[in-house]
C-alpha positions, 0 to 999 in steps of 0.5 A, a space after each residue: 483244826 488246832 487243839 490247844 496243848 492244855 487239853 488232855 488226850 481224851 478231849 481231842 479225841 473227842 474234837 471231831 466236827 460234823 455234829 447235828 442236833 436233832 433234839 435241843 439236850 438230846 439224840 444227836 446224828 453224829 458221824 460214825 468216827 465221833 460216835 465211836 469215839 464217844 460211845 460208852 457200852 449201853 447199860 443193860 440191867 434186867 427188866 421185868 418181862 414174860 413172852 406175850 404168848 406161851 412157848 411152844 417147843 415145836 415152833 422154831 427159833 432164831 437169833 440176832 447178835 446186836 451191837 451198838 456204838 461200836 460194843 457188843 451187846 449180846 444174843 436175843 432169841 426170837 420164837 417163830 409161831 410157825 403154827 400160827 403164820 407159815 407163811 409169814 415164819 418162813 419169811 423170817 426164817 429163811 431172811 435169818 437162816 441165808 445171813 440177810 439181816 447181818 449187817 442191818 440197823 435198827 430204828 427205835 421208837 421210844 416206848 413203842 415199838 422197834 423197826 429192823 430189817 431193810 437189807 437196802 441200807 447197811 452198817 458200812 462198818 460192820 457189813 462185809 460181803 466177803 464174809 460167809 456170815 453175810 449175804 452178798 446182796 450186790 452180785 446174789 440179790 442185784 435187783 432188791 427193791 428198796 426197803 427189801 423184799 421178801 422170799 417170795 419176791 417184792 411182797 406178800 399178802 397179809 397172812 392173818 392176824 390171829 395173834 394181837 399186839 398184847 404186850 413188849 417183845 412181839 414180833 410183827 411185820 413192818 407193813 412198807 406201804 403207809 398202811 396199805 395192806 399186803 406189803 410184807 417184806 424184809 422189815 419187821 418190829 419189836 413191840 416195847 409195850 402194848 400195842 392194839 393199834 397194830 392188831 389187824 394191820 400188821 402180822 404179828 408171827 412170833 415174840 422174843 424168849 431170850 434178851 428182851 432187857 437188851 431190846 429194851 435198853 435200846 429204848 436209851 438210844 432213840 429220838 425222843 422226837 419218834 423220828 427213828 434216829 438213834 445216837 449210836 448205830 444198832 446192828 445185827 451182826 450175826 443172825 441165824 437159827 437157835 432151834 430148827 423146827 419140829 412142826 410139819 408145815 407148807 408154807 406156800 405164798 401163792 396166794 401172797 405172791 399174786 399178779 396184783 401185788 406184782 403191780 403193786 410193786 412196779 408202780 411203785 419203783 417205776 421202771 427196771 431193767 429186763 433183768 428186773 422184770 425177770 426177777 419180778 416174774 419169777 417172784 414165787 421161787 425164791 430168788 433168795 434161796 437161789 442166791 444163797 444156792 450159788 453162794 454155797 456153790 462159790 464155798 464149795 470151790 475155795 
């Protein structure tokens, strides 16, 4: 395509095609390169926030390092209600600690809530397998189901809903099934608001502490339609452990792992390969954590 001589530099720049309006005056899907080219760092001012539920030292804490459009924007640090949910913290904690939420985008719902967490579907642009900070999910994890997994293996059970949607920056599991109990996975949400009609549908297992006025300028970003979308792509760049626990705990899915949600999961993905069905077999020991094993032994040689 030809640009005239008259228009300045930054304008070409920006003469990228393959625009899609998804709102009349709003949220556009944009390809990566004009959206870069485009973007402008997200203006993050402080907003008036206090955790849901009180602090407890001895619970462990982990961090996302988020970017959007191409520009830092900082650290959120989550506390995880170990004491409250082992089973569903474990899940959250390993996720973060082997690296497998680098690389992930967020979809933002307006005033309601945020979703994050699917390791199936990646920044490109920011994910690099090569790179220790992220998981190789093709050659450690083959097998993924779509919309990712748990530790324990296609999902787990509801743990309990002790803890309610009371107020911005919980931190629940996204429930991967329309509704249908015991579908716990990878994904999870942030809560923009008070949320009750969550409470008892989805397990809430920790809030944020730290950077909550980052999640909540990526509100400026979403689809006004609820749809998801957002106008520049949101990433977890890095992820991992703020502050190891000091609780003495066993988390054990046993009872989340059960034949039934075994099932659940085959019929709902179809049929899989022999190395699929062993995968599935095995769901209790984690295949995560044997992934992750083999990955140290690879660094462990270089």
């Amino acid at each position: 395509m030809s640009t005239p001589d008259d228009v300045p530099d930054d304008a070409k720049k920006k003469d990228i095609p393959s625009i899609l309006p998804l709102a009349p005056g709003g949220v556009y899907a944009v390809k990566w390169e004009t959206r870069v080219s485009r973007a402008e760092p997200l203006k993050i001012v402080p907003v008036p926030y206090a955790p849901p539920y009180a602090i407890d030292d001895a619970n462990p804490q982990c961090f996302f390092e988020l970017r959007a459009g191409g520009y830092y924007l900082g650290r959120v640090v989550f506390e995880v209600k170990e004491d409250v949910a082992p089973i569903t913290a474990k899940n959250f904690l390993q996720l973060c600690e082997y690296g497998c939420y680098a690389g992930t985008m967020f979809k933002v719902y307006p005033s309601n809530w945020i979703v994050g967490g699917d390791f199936t579907k990646l920044d490109e642009v920011i994910y690099n397998a090569e790179d220790p900070d992220f998981f190789d999910f093709a050659n450690l994890l083959p097998d993924a189901l779509p919309g990712g997994q748990s530790i324990y293996g296609a999902y787990f059970d509801d743990e309990n809903f002790n803890l309610k949607h009371c107020g911005p920056g919980v931190l629940t599991m996204h429930n991967d099934g329309g509704g249908e109990p015991g579908r716990n996975g990878s994904q999870f949400m942030l809560t923009l608001d008070v949320k009750p009609q969550l409470d008892n549908r989805h397990v809430a297992f920790g809030q944020v502490i730290e950077g909550y006025d980052i999640i909540y300028a990526l509100q400026k970003l979403g689809d006004a339609r609820q749809e998801g979308e957002t106008f520049q792509r949101i990433t977890v760049e890095r992820c991992g452990i703020h502050k190891p626990s000091t609780l003495d705990v066993q988390a054990s899915a046993a009872r989340g792992a059960t034949a039934v949600t075994a099932m659940r999961a085959t019929a709902m993905h179809g049929k899989r390969s022999a190395r699929g069905a062993r995968f599935r077999r095995n769901r209790i020991a984690s295949p995560l954590k044997r992934g992750c094993a083999r990955l140290g032994r690879q660094l462990a040689t270089m």
